[in-house]
Every structure is written in C-alpha cells, then in structure tokens.
N, C-alpha and C positions, 0 to 999 in steps of 0.2 A: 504494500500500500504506500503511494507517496504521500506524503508529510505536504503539506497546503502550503504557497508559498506568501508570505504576506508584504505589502508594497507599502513605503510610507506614501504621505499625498502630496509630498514634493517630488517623490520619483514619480507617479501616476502625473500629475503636472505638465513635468516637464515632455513623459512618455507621449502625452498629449500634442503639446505645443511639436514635438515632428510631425507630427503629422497635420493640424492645422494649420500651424504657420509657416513650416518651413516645407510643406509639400510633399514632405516624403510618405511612401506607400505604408498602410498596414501591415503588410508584410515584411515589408523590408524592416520599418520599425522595431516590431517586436522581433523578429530575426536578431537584431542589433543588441537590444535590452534585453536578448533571453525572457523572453514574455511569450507565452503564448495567444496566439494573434485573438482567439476570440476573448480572452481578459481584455485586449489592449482595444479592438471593437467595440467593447461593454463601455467601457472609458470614454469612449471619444464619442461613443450613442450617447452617453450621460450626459458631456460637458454639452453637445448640440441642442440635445432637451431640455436642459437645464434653464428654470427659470428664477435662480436665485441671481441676487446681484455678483458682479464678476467683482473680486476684489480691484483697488487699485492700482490704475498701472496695466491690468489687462484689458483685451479684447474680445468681443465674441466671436465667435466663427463667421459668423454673418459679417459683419465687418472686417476682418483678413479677408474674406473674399471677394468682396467686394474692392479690397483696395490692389489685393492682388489683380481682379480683372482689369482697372484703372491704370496700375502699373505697366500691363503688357500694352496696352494700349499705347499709352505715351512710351514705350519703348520701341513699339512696331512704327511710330510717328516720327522719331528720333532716326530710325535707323535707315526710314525713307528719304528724309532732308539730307543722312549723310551720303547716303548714295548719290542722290542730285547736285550735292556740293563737287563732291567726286568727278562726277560727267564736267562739270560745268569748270572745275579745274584743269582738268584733261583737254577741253575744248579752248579755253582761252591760253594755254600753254603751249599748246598745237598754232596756235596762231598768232601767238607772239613768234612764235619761231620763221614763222613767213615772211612776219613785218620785217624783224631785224635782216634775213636777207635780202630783202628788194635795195 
C-alpha cells in the first residue's frame, strides 16, 4: 500500500502558477514536480472555480489569459513592423547604392 503523499499550499501554489501563468502542460508539470497529473488537474480545477478572493499580488486565470492573448497580439504586431522596417531598409540601401554610382 502506498503511504498518501501530502503537499504544502505553497508547493500546490506555485504547482499551479506553471501551469497558468507560465503555460506549461499538465503533464509536463506534474512530470517535473513528481505529482501525479490528476492531483495537479484537481489543483488547477480548484484555483479556476474558485470563488474566494485571490490573495494579494495575484491573478486569476481569467486575467493571465486574457493578458496572455493581449500579449501575442502586440507581439504578432511588433514582429510585423519589424519585418517592414527590414524590407524598407533593404530597399532604401539598394538605392543608395545606385545614387552614389551615377
């Protein structure tokens, strides 16, 4: 018979926070923490139902995701300006090169 394994609620916490705020899979998680993945499910089912106030300093899941969507966003925006900087560097470089020949 094995022996119950008992987690304080700053390791559950923090078990948590991989996986909502920082992305990482349930799997992988508990993989990592030696937790078995449906404790570390039960966890992360809890803090999303959960309608007690969040101490301070944190977030609810709802809000990381939300800021997460926000985030790719303005990254996918970013990353398109640098592209077109890119081109338009490339083009005006190419063409300085013409001028100073003539």
């Amino acid at each position: 018979m094995r022996k119950q394994q008992r987690y304080t609620p700053e390791f559950r916490s923090e078990a948590v926070k991989l996986v909502l705020e920082q992305g990482l899979q349930q799997s992988v998680a508990a993989k990592r923490l030696s937790v078995p993945e449906g404790t570390l499910a039960t966890w992360v089912a809890a803090v999303k139902s959960s309608t007690q106030p969040l101490p301070p300093g944190s977030r609810s899941a709802a809000d990381v995701m939300a800021e997460n969507a926000k985030l790719r966003k303005e990254l996918a925006e970013a990353r398109m300006e640098r592209d077109i900087l890119k081109k338009a560097t490339a083009y005006f470089a190419r063409e300085s090169l013409h001028v100073t020949r003539s």
